[in-house]
N, C-alpha and C positions, 0 to 999 in steps of 0.2 A: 855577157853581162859582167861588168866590173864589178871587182871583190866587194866596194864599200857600197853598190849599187844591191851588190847581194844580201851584207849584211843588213843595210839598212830593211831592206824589202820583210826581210824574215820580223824585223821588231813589229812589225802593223798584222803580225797573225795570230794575234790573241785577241786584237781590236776584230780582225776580216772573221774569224771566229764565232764572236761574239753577237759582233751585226748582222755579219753576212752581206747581202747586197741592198744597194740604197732601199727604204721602205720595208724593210721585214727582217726576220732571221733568218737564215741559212734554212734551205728547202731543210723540209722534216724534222726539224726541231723540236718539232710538237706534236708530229705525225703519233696516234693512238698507237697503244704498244698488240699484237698482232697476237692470237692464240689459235690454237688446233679448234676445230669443229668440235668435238668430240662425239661420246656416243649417242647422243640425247636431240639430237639436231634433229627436226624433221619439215621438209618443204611443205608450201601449200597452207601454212597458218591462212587466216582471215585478218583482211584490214580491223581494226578497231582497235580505240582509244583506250579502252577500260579490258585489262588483259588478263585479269582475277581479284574475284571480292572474298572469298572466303578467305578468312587470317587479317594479318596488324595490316590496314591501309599504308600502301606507298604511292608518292606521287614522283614518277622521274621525268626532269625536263632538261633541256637543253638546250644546243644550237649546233648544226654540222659546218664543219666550217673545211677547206682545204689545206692541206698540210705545205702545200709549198709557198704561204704567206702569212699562213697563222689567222688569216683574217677573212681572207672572202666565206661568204655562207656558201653552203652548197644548197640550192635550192632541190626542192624534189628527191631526195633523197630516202629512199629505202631501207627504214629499220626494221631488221626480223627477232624478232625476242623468244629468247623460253628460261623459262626457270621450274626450280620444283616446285609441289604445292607444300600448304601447309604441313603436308605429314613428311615431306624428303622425299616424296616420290614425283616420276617424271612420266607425262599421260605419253604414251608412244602409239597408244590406238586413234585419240582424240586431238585437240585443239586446247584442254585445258593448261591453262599455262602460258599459254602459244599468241603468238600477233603481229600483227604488221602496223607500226606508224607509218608517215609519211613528212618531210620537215617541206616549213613555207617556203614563201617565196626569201625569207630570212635565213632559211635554213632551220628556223625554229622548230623542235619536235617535243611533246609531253605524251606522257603517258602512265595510268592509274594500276596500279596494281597492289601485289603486299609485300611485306617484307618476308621475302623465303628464309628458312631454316638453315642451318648448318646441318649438314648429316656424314656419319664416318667423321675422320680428317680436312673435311674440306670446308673453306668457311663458308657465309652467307652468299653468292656474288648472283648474279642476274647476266645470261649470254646474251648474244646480239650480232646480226650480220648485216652490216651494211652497202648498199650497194647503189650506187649513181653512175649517170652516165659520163663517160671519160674517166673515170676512177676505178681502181683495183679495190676489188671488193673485201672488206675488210672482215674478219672476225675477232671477237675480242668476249670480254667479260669486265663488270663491276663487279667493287669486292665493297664492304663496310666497317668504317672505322669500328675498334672499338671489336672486335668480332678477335674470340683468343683461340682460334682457330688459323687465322695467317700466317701465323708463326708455324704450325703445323703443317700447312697445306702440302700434301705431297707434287703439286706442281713448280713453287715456289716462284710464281710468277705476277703474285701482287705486286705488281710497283704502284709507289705513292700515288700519280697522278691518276689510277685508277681507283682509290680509295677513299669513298665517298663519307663526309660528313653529312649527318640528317638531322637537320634541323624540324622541329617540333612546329607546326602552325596550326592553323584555327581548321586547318580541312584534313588534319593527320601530321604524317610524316613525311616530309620533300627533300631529293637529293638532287640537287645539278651536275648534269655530267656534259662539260661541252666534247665531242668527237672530231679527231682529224683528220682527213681520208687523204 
């Protein structure tokens, strides 16, 4: 490659950067940020929509989408959830707490729960594993804004695009959280 053919090339890589390739951003640019399982995980929850009613009504929805276009849905996609209940504690014998969505043929997934507690150092957040076919299955967590607990968190693994603003409606409290696998 000749020099000016070199220099030139290097000035279009803040643009190649930025776009990536024609039609989307650069693979994983928006790929969901990934966390440990922890200790609380337990397989075998139950399908269902509505994942706990005791405590402040939550409503979480979304769309799964693939991380290497930012766009396409993933259809049929696999969400496992758990969180605490209202008191900070986590059912390790049972299903409370515990669930399985499923996203449409959009990728679309909702699901009813409440707003769990901060307990200890750690703030509000709600886990999640997601799994589809041809995709690395993900783990991850939501945290909520406004919660003066993030600043504490001894994992320190809130980033912004996990940190849900909840907006007030006529059915409770609703957070959108789109995922990218």
């Amino acid at each position: 490659m000749k020099r000016k053919s070199f220099v030139a090339s290097l000035t279009l890589l803040p643009i190649v950067k930025l776009f990536g390739t024609p039609g989307g951003l650069i693979s994983g640019e928006c790929r969901t940020q990934r966390d440990a399982e922890g200790p609380y995980y337990k397989a075998g929850a139950p399908l269902k929509t509505t994942i706990e009613t005791e405590g402040d009504a939550l409503t979480i929805s979304g769309r799964v989408f693939q991380s290497s276009n930012c766009a396409t849905p993933v259809a049929n996609a696999t969400i496992d959830i758990w969180h605490c209940d209202a008191h900070g504690n986590y059912d390790n014998n049972g299903f409370k707490c515990r669930g399985v969505v499923k996203s449409d043929s959009q990728g679309r997934y909702s699901f009813k729960t409440i707003f769990p507690p901060s307990y200890g150092s750690r703030p509000r957040h709600i886990h999640f594993k997601v799994r589809a076919a041809g995709f690395k299955e993900l783990t991850s967590q939501i945290y909520f804004k406004g919660d003066p607990n993030l600043q504490n968190d001894f994992a320190k693994n809130a980033e912004p695009s996990r940190v849900l603003s909840i907006k007030e409606t006529q059915g409770g409290q609703h957070g959108q959280f789109d995922i990218y696998i």
